[in-house]
C-alpha positions as CSV (number, residue, x, y, z in Angstrom):
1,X,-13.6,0.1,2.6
2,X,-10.5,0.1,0.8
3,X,-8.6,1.0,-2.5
4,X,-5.8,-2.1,-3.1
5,X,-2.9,-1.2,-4.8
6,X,-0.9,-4.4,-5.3
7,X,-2.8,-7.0,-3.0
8,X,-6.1,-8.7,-3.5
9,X,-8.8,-8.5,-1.0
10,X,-8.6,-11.1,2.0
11,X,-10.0,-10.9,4.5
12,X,-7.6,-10.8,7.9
13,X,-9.6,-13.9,9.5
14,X,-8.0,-15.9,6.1
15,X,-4.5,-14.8,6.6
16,X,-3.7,-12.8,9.5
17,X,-4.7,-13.0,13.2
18,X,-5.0,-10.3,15.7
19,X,-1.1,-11.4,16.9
20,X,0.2,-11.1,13.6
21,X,-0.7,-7.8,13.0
22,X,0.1,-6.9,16.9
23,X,3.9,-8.0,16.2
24,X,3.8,-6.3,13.0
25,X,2.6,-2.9,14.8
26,X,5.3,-3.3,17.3
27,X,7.8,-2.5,14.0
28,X,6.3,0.7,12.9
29,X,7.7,3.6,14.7
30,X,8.0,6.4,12.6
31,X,10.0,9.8,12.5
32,X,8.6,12.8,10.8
33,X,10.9,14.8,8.1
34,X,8.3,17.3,7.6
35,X,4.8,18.1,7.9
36,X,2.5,20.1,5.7
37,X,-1.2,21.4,6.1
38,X,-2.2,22.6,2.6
39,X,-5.8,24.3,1.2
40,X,-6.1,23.3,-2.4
41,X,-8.7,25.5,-4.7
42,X,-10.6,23.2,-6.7
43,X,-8.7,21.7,-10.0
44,X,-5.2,22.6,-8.8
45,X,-2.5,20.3,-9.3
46,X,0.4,19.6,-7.1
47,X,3.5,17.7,-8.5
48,X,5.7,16.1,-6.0
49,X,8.7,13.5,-5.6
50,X,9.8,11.5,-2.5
51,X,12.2,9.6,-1.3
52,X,10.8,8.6,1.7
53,X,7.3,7.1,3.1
54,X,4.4,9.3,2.6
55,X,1.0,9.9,4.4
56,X,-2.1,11.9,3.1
57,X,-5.3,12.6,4.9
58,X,-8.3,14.5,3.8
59,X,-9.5,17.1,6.2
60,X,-12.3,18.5,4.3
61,X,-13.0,18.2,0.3
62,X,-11.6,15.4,-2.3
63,X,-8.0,14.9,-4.2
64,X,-7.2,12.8,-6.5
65,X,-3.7,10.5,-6.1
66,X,-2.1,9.5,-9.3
67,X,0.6,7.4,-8.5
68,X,2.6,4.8,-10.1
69,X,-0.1,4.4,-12.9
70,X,-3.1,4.1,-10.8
71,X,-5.0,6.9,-9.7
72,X,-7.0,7.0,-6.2
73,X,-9.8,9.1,-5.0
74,X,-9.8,10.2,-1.2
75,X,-12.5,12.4,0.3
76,X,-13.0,14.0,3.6
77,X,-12.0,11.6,6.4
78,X,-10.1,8.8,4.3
79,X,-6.3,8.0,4.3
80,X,-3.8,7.3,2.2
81,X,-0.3,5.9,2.4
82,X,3.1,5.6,0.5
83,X,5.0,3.4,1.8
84,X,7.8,4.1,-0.6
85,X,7.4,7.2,-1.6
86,X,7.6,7.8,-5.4
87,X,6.4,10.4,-7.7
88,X,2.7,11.4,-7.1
89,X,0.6,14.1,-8.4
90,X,-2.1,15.5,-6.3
91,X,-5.0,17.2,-7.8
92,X,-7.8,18.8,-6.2
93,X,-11.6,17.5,-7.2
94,X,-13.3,20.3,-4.9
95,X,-11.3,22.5,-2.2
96,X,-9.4,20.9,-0.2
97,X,-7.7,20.7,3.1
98,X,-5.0,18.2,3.1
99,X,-2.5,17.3,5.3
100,X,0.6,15.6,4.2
101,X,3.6,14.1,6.2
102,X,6.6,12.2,4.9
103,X,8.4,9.7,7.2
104,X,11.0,7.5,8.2
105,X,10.4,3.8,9.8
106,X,13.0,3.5,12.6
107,X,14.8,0.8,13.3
108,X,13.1,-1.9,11.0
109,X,14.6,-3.5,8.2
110,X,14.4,-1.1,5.4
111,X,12.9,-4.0,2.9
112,X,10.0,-3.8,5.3
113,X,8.4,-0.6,3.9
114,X,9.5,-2.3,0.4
115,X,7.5,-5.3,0.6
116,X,4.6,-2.8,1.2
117,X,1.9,-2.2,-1.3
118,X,2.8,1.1,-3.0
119,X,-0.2,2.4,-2.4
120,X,-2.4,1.9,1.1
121,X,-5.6,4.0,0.7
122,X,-9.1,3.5,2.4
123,X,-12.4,4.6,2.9
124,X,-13.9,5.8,6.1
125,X,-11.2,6.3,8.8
126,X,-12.7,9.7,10.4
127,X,-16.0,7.5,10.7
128,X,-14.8,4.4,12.2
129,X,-11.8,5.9,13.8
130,X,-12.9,9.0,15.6
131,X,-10.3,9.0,18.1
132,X,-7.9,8.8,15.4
133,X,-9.4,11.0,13.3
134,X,-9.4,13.5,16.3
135,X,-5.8,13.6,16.4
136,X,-5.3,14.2,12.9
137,X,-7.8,17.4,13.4
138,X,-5.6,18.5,16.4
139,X,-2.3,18.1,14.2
140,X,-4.5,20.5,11.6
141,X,-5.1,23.4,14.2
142,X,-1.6,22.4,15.9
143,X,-0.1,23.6,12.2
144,X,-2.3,26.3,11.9
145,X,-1.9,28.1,15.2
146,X,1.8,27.7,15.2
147,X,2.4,27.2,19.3
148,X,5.3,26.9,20.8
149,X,6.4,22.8,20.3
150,X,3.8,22.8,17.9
151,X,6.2,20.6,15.9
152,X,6.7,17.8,18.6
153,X,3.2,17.1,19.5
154,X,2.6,16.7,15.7
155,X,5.3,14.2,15.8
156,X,4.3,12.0,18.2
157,X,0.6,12.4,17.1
158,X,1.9,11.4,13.6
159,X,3.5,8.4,14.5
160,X,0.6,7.1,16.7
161,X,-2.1,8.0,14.1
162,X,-0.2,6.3,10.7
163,X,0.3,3.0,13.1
164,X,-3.1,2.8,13.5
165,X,-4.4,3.5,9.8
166,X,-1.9,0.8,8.9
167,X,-3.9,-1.4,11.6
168,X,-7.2,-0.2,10.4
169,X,-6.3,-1.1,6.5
170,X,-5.3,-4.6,7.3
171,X,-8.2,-5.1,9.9
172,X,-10.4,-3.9,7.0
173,X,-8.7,-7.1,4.6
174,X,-6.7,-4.9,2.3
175,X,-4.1,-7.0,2.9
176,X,-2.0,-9.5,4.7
177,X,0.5,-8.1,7.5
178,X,2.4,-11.7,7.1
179,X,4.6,-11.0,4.4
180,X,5.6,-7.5,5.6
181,X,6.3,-9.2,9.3
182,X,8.4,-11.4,7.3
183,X,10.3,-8.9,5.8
184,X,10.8,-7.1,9.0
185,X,12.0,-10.4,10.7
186,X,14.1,-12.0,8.1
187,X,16.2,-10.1,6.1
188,X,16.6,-12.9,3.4
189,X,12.5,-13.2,3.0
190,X,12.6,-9.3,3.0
191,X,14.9,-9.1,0.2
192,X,12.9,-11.6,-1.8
193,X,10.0,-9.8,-1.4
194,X,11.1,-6.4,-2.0
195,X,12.4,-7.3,-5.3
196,X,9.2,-9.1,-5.9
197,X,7.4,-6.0,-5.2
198,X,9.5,-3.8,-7.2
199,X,9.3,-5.6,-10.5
200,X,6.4,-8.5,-10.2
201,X,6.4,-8.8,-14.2
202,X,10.1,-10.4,-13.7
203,X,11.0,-14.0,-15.0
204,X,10.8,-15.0,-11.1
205,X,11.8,-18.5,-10.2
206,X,13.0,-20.4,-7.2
207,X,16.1,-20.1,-8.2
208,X,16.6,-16.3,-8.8
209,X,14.8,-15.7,-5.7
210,X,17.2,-17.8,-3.8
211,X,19.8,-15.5,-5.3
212,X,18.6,-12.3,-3.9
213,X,17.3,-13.7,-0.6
214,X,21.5,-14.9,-0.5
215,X,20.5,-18.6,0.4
216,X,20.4,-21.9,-1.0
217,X,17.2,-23.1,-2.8
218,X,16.0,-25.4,-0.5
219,X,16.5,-23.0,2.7
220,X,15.3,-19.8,0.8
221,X,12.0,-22.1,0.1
222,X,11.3,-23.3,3.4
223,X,12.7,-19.9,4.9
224,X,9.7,-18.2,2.9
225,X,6.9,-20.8,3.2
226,X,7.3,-20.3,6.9
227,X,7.8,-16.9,7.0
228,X,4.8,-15.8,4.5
229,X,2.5,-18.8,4.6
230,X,2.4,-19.4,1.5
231,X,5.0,-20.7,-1.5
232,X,7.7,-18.3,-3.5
233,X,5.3,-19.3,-6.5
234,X,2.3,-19.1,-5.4
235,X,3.0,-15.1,-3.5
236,X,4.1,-14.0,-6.7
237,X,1.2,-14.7,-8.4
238,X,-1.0,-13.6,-6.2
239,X,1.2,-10.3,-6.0
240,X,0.9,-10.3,-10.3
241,X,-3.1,-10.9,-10.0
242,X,-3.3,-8.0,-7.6
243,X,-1.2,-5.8,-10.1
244,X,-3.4,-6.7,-12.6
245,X,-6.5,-6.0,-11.2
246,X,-5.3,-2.5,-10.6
247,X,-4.5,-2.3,-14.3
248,X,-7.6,-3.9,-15.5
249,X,-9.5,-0.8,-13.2
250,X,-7.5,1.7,-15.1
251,X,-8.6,0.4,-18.4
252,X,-5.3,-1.0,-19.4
253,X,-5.5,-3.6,-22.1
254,X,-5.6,-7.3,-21.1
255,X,-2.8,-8.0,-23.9
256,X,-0.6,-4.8,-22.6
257,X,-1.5,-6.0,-18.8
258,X,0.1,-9.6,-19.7
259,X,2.9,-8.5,-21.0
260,X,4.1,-6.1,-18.3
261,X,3.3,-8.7,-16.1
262,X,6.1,-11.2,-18.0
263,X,3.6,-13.7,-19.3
264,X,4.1,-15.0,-22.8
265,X,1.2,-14.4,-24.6
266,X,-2.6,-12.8,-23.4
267,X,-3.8,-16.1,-23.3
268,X,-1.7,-17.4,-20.8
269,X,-2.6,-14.3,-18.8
270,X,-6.1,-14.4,-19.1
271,X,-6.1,-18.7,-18.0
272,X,-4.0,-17.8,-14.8
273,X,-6.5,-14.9,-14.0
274,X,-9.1,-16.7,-14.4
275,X,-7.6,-19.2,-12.0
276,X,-7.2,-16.5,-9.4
277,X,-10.4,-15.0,-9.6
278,X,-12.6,-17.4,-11.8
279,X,-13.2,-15.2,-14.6
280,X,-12.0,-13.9,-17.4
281,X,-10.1,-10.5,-17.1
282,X,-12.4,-8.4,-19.3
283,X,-15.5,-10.1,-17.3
284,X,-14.1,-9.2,-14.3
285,X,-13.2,-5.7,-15.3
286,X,-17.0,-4.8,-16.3
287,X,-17.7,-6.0,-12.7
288,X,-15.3,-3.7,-10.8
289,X,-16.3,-1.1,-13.0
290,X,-20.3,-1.7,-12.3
291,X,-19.9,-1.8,-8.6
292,X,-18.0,1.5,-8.3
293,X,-20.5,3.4,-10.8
């Protein structure tokens, strides 16, 4: 069902509960800054920069995503989502109707969309979602029929329909809606995680995190165990294993993955991915690579 950027598949039953995510949906109310309903001819290219959250979904054909140095593949009916924003270049597999919105989360901590993957993408909204899906076709013909207040149904369409693929990612076990709670709820956690999320390869330790987060130690660690479920150590790990899993599907090299990811040698990369997932990293790269041919 899904395409992880940064987090490793769990399933929500393991971390999250149908309250969690409830609270965390109660945060995301978004504002649209524009709205865009694009037909791409097969192999063109679009360049684009953003400052600000970023939504795709595929109405008919296939694009590819590269963002961030991963690249995605979304075809008719699947969803993608930047949570903050970036550089992305968009090219067309096949023509294509997409339709593109950038947003703003209101009134949530800003080091909630932060502490987001930088990449939400999964398969098979339209099809498990109709209802959704329906919408996002109605925003299509909204767009391209120009009525009068075309622009404020699309916006309140928008914000109802990227609430729910959020919910429909998570539901799916892309990822955990904990930590991003957290971040919304606790502006100390958020900061921690932010910067954990913005550069995972850093030397992180208790004590730096403590430092950002603007609390002592021994609060900042109980502050975050409660908050995220899990230890400083132990989510920055898992946020590194995630990262390199990504890597190791783009064909990165294991001794190139470990040191972007601040580990000291490829040996001690490969012993704490093997840890996480039980095998090696080149072992586990033929595997992902097999399942998806």
């Amino acid at each position: 069902m899904c395409t992880i950027a940064e987090h490793p598949q769990v399933g929500p039953s393991s971390i999250d509960d149908a309250r969690t995510i409830e609270d965390l949906i109660e945060h995301l109310r978004w504002s649209v800054l524009d709205f865009t309903h694009r037909r791409l001819r097969a192999g063109e290219l679009r360049d684009e920069a953003h400052e600000s959250t970023r939504f795709h979904f595929v109405i008919s054909g296939t694009v590819e995503l590269e963002h961030d140095g991963s690249t995605s593949v979304i075809g008719c009916g699947d969803f993608a989502l930047l949570p903050r924003g970036g550089r992305v270049r968009v090219r067309a597999t096949h023509e294509t109707i997409l339709l593109s919105t950038s947003l703003a989360l209101l009134g949530a901590r800003p080091t909630l969309t932060r502490a987001m993957p930088a990449l939400l993408s999964s398969y098979g909204f339209r099809r498990q979602e109709p209802a959704f899906a329906a919408l996002l076709d109605t925003m299509h013909r909204e767009a391209s029929d120009a009525r009068p207040g075309a622009g404020a149904v699309i916006a309140g369409l928008t914000d109802v329909v990227v609430s729910a693929a959020v919910r429909f990612w998570l539901e799916h076990g892309c990822g955990s809606a904990r930590p991003w709670l957290a971040a919304a709820d606790d502006q100390s956690v958020g900061l921690a995680l932010a910067a954990i999320h913005d550069d995972p390869g850093a030397a992180w330790t208790l004590e730096s995190l403590a430092r950002v987060a603007h609390a002592s130690r021994s609060q900042f660690a109980e502050q975050f165990r409660l908050s995220v479920g899990e230890t400083p150590a132990r989510y920055v790990a898992r946020i590194r294993m995630g990262r390199a899993e990504r890597m190791l599907r783009d064909g990165l090299p294991v001794s190139g993955i470990a040191f972007q990811l601040g580990y000291d040698s490829e040996a001690g990369f490969s012993r704490a991915f093997r840890r996480h997932n039980g095998v090696a990293p080149s072992h586990w790269r033929r595997t992902a690579l097999q399942s998806v041919a």
